[in-house]
C-alpha positions as CSV (number, residue, x, y, z in Angstrom):
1,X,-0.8,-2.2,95.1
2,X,-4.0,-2.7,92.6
3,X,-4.1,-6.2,91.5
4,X,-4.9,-6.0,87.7
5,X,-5.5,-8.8,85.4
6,X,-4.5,-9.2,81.8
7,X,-7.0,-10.7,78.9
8,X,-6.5,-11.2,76.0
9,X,-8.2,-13.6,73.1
10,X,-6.9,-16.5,71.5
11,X,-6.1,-14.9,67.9
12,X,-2.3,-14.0,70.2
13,X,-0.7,-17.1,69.6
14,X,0.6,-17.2,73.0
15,X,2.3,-20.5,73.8
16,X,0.4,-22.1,76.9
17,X,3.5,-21.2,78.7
18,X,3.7,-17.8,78.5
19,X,0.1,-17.5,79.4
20,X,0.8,-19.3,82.6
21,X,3.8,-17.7,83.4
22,X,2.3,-14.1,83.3
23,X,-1.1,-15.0,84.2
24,X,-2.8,-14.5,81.4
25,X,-6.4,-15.1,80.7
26,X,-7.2,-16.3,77.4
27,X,-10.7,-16.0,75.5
28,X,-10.7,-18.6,72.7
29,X,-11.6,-18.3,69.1
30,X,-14.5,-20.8,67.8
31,X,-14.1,-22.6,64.7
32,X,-17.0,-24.5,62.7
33,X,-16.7,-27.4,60.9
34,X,-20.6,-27.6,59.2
35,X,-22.4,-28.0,62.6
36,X,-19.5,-29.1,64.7
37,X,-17.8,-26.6,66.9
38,X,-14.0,-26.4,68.6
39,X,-12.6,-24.1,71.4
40,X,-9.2,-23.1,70.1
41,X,-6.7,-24.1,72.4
42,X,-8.9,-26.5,74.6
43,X,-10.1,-29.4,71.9
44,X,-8.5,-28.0,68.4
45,X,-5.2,-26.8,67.4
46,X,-3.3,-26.8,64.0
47,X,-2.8,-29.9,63.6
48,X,-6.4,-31.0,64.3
49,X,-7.9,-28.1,62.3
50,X,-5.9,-29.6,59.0
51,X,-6.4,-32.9,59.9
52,X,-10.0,-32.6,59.5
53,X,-9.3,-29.8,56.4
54,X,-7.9,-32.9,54.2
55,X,-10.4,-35.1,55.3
56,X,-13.1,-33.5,54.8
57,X,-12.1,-31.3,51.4
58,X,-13.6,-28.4,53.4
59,X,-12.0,-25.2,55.4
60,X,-14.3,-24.4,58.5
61,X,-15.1,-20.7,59.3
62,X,-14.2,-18.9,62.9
63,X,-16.3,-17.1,65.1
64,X,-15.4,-13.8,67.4
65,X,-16.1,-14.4,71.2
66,X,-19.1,-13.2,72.7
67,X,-19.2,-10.4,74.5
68,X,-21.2,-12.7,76.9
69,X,-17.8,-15.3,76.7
70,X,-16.0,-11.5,77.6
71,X,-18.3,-10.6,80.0
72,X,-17.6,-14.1,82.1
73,X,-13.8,-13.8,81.8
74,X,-14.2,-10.2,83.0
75,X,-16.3,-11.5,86.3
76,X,-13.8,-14.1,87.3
77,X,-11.0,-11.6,87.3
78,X,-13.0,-9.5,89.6
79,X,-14.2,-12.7,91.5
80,X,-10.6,-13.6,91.9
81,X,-9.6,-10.4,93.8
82,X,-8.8,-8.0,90.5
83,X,-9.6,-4.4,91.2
84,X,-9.3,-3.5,86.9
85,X,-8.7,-5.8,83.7
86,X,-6.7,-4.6,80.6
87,X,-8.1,-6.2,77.6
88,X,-6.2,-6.2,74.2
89,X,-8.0,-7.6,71.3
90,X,-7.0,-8.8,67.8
91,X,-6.8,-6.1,65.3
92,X,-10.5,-4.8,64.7
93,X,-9.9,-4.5,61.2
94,X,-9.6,-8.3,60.9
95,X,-11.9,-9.6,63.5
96,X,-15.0,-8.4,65.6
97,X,-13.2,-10.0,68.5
98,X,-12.6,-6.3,69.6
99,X,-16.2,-5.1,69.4
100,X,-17.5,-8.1,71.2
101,X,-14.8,-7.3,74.1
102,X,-15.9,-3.7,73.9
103,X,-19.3,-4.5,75.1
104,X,-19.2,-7.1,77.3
105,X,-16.9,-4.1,79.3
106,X,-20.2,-1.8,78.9
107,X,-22.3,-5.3,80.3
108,X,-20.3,-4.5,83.6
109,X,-20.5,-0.3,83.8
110,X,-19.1,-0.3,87.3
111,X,-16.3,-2.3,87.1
112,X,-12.7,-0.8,85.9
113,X,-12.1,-2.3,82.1
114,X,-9.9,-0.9,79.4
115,X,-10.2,-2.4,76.2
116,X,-7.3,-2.0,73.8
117,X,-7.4,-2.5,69.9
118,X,-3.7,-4.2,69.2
119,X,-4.2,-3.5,65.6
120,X,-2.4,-6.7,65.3
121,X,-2.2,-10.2,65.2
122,X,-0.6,-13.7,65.7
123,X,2.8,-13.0,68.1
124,X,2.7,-9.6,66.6
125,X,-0.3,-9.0,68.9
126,X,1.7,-11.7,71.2
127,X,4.4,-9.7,71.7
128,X,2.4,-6.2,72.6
129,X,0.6,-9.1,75.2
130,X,3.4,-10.1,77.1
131,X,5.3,-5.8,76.2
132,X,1.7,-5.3,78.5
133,X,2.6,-8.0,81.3
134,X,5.9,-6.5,81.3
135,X,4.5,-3.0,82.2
136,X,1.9,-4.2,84.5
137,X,4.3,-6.1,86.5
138,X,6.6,-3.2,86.9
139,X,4.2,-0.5,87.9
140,X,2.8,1.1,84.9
141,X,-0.9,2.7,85.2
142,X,-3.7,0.7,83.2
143,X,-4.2,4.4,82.1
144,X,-1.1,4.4,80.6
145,X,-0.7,1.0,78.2
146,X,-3.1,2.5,75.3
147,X,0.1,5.2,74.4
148,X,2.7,1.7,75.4
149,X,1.1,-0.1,72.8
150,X,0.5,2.7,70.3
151,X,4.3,3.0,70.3
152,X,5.2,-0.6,69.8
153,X,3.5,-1.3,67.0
154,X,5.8,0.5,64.7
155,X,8.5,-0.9,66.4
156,X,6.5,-5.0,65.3
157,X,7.6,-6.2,62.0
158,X,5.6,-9.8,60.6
159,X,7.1,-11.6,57.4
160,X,5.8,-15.3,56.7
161,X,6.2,-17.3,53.6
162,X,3.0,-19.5,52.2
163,X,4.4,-22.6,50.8
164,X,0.9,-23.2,49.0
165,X,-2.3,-21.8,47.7
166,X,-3.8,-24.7,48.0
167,X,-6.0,-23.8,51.3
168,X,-6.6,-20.4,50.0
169,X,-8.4,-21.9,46.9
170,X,-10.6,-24.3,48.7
171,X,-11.7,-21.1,50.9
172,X,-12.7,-19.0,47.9
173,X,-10.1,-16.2,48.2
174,X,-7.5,-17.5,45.7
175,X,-9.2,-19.2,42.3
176,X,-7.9,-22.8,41.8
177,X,-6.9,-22.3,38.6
178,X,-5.1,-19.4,39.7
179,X,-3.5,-21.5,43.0
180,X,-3.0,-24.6,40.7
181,X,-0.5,-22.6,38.3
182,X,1.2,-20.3,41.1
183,X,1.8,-24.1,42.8
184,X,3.0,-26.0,39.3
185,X,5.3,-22.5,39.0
186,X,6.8,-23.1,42.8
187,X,5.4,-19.5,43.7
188,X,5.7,-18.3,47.2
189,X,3.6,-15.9,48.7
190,X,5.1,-13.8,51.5
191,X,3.0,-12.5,53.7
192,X,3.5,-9.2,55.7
193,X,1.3,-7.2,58.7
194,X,0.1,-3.8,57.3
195,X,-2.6,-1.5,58.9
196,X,-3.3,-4.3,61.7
197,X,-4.1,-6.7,58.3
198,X,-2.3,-10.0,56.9
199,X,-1.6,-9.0,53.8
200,X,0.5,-10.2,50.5
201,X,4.2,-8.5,50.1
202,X,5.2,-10.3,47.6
203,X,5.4,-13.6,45.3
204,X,8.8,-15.3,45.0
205,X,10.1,-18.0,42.7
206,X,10.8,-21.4,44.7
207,X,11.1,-22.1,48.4
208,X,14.6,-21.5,48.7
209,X,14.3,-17.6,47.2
210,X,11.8,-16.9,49.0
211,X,13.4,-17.4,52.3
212,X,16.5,-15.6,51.2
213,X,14.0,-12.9,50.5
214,X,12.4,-13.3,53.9
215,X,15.6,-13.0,55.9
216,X,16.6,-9.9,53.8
217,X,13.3,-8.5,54.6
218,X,13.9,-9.3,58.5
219,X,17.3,-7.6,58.1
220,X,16.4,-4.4,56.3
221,X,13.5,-3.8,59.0
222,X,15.8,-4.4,62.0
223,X,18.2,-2.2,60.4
224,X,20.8,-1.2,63.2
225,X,18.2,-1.6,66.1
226,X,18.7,-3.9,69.1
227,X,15.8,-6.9,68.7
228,X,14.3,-7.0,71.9
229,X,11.8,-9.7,71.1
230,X,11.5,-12.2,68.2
231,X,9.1,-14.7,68.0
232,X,8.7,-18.1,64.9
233,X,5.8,-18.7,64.1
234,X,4.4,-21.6,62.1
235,X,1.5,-23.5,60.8
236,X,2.2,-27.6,61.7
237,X,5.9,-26.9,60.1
238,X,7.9,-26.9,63.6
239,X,11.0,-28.1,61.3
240,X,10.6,-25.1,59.5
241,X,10.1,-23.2,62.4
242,X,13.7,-24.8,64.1
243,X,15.1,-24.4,60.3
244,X,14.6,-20.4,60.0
245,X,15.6,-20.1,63.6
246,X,18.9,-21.1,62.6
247,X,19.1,-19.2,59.5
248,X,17.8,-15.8,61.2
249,X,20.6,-16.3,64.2
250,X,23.3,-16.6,61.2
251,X,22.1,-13.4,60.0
252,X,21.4,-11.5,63.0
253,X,22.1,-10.6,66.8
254,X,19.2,-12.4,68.0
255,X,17.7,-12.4,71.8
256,X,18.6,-15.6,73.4
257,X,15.1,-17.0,73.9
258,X,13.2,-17.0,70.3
259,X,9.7,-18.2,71.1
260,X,7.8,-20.3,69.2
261,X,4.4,-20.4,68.6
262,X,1.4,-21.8,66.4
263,X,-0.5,-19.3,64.4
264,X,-3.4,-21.1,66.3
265,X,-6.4,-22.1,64.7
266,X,-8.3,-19.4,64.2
267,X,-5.9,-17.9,62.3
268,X,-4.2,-20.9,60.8
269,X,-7.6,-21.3,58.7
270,X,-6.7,-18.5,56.5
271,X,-3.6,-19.2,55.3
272,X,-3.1,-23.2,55.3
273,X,-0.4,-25.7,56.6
274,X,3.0,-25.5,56.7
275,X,3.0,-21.6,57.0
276,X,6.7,-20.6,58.7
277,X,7.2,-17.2,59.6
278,X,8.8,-14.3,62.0
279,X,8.0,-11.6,64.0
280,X,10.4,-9.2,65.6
281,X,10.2,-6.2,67.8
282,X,12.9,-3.8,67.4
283,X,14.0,-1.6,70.4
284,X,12.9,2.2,70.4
């Protein structure tokens, strides 16, 4: 049988873990504080990133990989004994991530690389990860894993709740005027995955509504479908994160493991601390 390795970037929010378990290789994220720079996942996380965020007054900016940091993943595969890789990026539409993997694939023309858009991101692009593994593990052609994961994402629904706009302001996408009243009036953004974006749903009164609101949203997009996966997911806010488990399994038939995971930091950056959300994947 072909040995084939899985890649993926660090935008997946894949708990270290899960990574190891299905042996996953991981190209990080880079984030930039002024002229200082952190790996995501080797010398930053979440709670670093906001650390420095409140100390400094400032919100760094994140880079893509390389296609040369690609390129070297790509070669130790093969090194290792891989006869193809399977790539899957975070959404394009968010992040040259994608791009970057596409070409460092075209630095290596005679090696066996497919490069797959997610259209997705955080455990949303987790989940189609380890959906991937899955596959992989039980026989399915490389080929074959572009139509697997064009048919899961429909199947991946994302709903977090922003307890502040706070972090948005300081990055320029939210006025502070703007964050300062929707904060004084307890407004809570909930957040949604649309058209492989993180986009607003809607803005709720308090915290309490708007995780009644969040868990009817959950409900209404499981409908009567199994939940095959389901995965929290949270920005330094692990209470929350044990808190909405607790709530969702009250509401629903959940699967027995719920994972947990960090947004990480290169995603983290965009939306701020304390950031508690879901992501589900509903059965076909």
């Amino acid at each position: 049988m072909k040995k084939i390795a899985l890649v993926t970037d660090s935008d997946s929010s894949l708990p270290a873990v899960l990574v190891e378990k299905h042996h996953i290789l991981q190209v990080p994220i880079t984030i930039h504080f002024g002229q200082q720079s952190f790996t995501t996942g080797v010398d930053i996380n979440d709670q670093k990133v906001f650390e420095m965020v409140d100390r400094l007054n400032q919100i760094p900016t994140t880079a893509a990989p390389s296609p040369g940091a690609f390129a070297e993943v790509y070669k130790k595969a093969f090194e290792d004994g891989a006869d193809s890789v399977v790539c899957i990026c975070v959404s394009s539409k968010i992040s040259a991530t994608y791009n970057a993997a596409v070409t460092a694939r075209e630095m290596l023309p005679e090696k066996d690389i497919i490069v797959i858009d997610s259209l997705n991101l955080s455990m949303g692009q987790g989940l189609i990860v380890l959906a991937v593994a899955d596959a992989l593990e039980h026989g399915t052609k490389p080929g074959d894993l572009k139509a697997l994961v064009d048919g899961l994402n429909p199947r991946l629904h994302t709903f977090a709740i922003l307890p502040s706009l706070k972090y948005l302001a300081m990055s320029g996408r939210v006025g502070k005027l703007a964050a300062g009243m929707a904060d004084t009036l307890q407004v809570k953004p909930i957040l949604t995955t649309r058209d492989g974006k993180l986009e607003l749903l809607e803005k709720v009164r308090t915290s309490r509504k708007a995780m009644s609101r969040l868990l009817e949203l959950v409900k209404t997009s499981a409908g009567d479908q199994k939940i095959e996966r389901m995965s929290i997911i949270h920005v330094n806010n692990p209470a929350g994160a044990i808190d909405l488990e607790a709530e969702l399994r009250r509401i629903l038939t959940c699967p027995a493991d719920i994972i947990h995971a960090e947004f990480t930091a290169g995603l983290s950056v965009h939306a701020g601390a304390g950031v508690v959300g879901v992501v589900i994947q509903s059965a076909g």
